[in-house]
C-alpha positions in Angstrom: 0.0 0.0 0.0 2.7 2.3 1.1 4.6 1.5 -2.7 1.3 2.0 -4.8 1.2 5.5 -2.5 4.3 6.9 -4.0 3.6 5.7 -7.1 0.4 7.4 -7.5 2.0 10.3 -6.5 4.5 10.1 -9.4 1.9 9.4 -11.7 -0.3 12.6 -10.3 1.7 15.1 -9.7 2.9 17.4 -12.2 6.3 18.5 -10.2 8.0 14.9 -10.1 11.2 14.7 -10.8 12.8 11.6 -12.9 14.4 8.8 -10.5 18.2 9.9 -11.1 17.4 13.5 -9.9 19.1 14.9 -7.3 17.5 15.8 -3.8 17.1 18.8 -2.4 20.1 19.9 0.0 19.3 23.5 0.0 16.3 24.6 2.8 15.6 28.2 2.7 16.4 29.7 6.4 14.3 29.7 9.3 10.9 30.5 8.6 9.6 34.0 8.0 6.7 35.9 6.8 7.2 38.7 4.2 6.9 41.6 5.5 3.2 43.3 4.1 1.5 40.3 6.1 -0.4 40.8 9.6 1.0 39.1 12.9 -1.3 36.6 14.1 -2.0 37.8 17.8 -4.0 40.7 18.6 -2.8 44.4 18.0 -1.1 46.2 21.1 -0.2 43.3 23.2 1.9 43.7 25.8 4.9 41.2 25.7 5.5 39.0 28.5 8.4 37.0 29.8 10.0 34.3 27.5 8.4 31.1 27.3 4.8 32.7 28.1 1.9 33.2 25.9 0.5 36.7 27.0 -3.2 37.4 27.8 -5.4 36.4 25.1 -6.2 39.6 23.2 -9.5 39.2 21.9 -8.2 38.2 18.7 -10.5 35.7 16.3 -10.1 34.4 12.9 -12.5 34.5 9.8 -10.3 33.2 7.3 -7.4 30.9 6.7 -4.7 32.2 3.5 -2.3 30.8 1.9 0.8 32.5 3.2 3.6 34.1 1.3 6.4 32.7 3.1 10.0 34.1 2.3 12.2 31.5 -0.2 8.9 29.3 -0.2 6.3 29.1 -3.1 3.1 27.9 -1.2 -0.9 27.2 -2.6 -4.0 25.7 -1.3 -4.1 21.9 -1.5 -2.1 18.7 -1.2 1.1 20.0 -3.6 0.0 16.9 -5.4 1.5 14.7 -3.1 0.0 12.5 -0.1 0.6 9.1 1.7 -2.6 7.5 1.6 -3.8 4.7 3.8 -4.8 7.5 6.3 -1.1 8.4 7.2 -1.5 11.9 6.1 -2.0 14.3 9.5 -5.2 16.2 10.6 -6.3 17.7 13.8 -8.3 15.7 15.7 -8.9 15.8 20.0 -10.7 19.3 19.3 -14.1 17.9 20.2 -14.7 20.6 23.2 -14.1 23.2 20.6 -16.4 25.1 18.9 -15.1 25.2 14.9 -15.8 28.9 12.9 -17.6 28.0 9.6 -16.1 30.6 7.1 -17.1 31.1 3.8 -15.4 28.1 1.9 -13.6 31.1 -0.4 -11.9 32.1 2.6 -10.5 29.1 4.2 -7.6 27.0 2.8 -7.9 24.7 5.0 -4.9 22.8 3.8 -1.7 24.3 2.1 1.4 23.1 0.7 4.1 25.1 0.8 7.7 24.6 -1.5 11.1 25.3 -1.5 13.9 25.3 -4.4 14.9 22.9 -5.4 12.2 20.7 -5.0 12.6 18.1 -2.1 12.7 14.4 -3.8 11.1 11.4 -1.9 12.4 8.0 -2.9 11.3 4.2 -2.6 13.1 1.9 -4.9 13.3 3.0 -8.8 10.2 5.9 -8.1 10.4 9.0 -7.1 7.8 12.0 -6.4 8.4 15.7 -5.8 7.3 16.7 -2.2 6.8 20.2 -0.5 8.6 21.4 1.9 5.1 21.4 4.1 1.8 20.3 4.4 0.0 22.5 6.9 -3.8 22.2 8.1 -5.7 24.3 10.5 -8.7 25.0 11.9 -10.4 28.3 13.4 -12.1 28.5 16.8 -14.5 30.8 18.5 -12.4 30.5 22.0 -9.9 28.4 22.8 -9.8 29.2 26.8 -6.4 27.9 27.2 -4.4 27.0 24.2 -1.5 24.8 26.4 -4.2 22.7 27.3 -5.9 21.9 24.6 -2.6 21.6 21.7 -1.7 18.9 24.2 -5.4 17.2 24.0 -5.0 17.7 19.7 -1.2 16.0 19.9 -2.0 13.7 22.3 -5.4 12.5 20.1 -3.3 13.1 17.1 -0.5 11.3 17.8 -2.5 8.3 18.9 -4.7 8.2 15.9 -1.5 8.5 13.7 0.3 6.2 15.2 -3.0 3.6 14.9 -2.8 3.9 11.0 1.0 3.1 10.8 3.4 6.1 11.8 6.1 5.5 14.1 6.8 8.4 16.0 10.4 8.8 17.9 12.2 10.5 20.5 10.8 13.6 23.0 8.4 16.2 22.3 8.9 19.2 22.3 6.8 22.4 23.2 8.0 26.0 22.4 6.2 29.0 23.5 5.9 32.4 22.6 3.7 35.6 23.4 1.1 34.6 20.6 1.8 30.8 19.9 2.4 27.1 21.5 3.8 25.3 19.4 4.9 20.8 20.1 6.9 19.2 17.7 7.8 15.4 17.4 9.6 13.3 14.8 8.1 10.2 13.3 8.6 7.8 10.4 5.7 7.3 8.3 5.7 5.2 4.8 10.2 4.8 5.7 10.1 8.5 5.2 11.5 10.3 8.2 9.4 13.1 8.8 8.8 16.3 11.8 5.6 16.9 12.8 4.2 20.2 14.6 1.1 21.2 16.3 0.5 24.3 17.6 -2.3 26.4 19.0 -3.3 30.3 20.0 -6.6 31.9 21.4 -8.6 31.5 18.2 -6.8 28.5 15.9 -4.9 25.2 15.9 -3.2 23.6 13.4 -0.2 20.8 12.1 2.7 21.4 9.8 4.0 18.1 8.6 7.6 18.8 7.5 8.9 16.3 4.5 12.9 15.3 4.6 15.5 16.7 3.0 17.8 14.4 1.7 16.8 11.7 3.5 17.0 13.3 6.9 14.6 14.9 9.2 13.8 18.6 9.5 15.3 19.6 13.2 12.7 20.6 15.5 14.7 23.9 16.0 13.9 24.6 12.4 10.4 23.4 12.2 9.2 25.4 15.4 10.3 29.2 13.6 8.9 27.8 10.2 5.3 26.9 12.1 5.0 30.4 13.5 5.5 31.8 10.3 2.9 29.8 8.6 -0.1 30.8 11.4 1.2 34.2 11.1 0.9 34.4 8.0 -2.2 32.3 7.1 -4.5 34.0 9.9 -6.6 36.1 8.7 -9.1 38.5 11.2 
């Protein structure tokens, strides 16, 4: 299953590369927004001590964009490349949350995001161009307190992940900020090592599924800057 996966993906997607390509060994640097997009949290915030989120600011989200991302080309969708067999992420655990409905025009609900060169995924002779990202998210009326419930959405997450065939590995780990949680953890799914981040504010919640780069797994110290530039830039009030 995992095999005919790939394959389709080779078949379906437009950006695949031939099998004697090379993979990408380039990653643009940590993650950042360009400049002419809105911060996520709310507008005069005061800033609190490291490793704090401040007071939620009354902040709330009618839309989800597709971010413009610096070094990153990004658009709404799959990139044209999934796993299959359920392995692909979502946000689940979010039950005691009440979703926002948005117009359907206004929510990209899922968005790819790439970097150049391409990144190159591998099993046997195929091959298949991969983003850089997946990212999915999901707006909230209130989410009362956004620790608490990113670790109800990994810990469901994780779980139902796992059930369908990913192998998570090593430590979590959580980074916070005034405007952002954010819990990271690395995983194999389909032989492909992959890092995996949730993270969480006042109004949203979401996961950025990072693909490898030549065959190695995006460190969590890179991941965690490139997920705060995705909600900040894909939040829209």
């Amino acid at each position: 299953m995992a095999v005919a996966a790939l394959a389709s993906a080779v078949v379906g997607c437009g950006g695949a590369e031939p099998s004697d390509a090379k993979p990408s060994d380039v990653r643009p640097s940590a993650g950042k927004a360009s400049a002419e997009q809105p911060a996520a949290g709310g507008e005069g915030e005061t800033t609190p001590s490291p490793e704090q989120l401040a007071a939620d600011p009354g902040t709330r989200y009618t839309a989800i964009a597709v971010p413009a991302l610096e070094g990153l080309v990004c658009d709404e969708g799959d990139g044209g490349f999934h796993y299959g067999s359920d392995l692909d992420m979502s946000v689940t655990g979010d039950d005691d949350l009440k979703e926002i409905e948005g117009d359907s025009q206004d929510v990209a609900d899922e968005v790819s995001c790439f970097g150049s060169p391409r990144n190159v995924l591998r099993k046997g002779t195929m091959s298949a161009s991969a983003p850089m990202f997946t990212a999915r998210t999901n707006l909230y009326e209130h989410v009362a307190d956004p620790t608490a419930a990113l670790n109800r959405i990994f810990d469901a997450s994780v779980e139902q992940a796992t059930g369908y065939g990913r192998n998570f590995t090593g430590e979590a780990k959580t980074v916070t900020d005034s405007s952002l949680v954010v819990k990271c953890r690395q995983n194999v799914t389909d032989t492909f090592p992959m890092t995996t981040c949730f993270w969480a504010n006042y109004g949203a919640a979401g996961v950025v599924d990072f693909f490898p780069a030549d065959d190695q797994y995006v460190p969590i110290d890179s991941a965690v800057p490139w997920t705060r530039s995705f909600a900040t830039g894909a939040l829209r009030r």
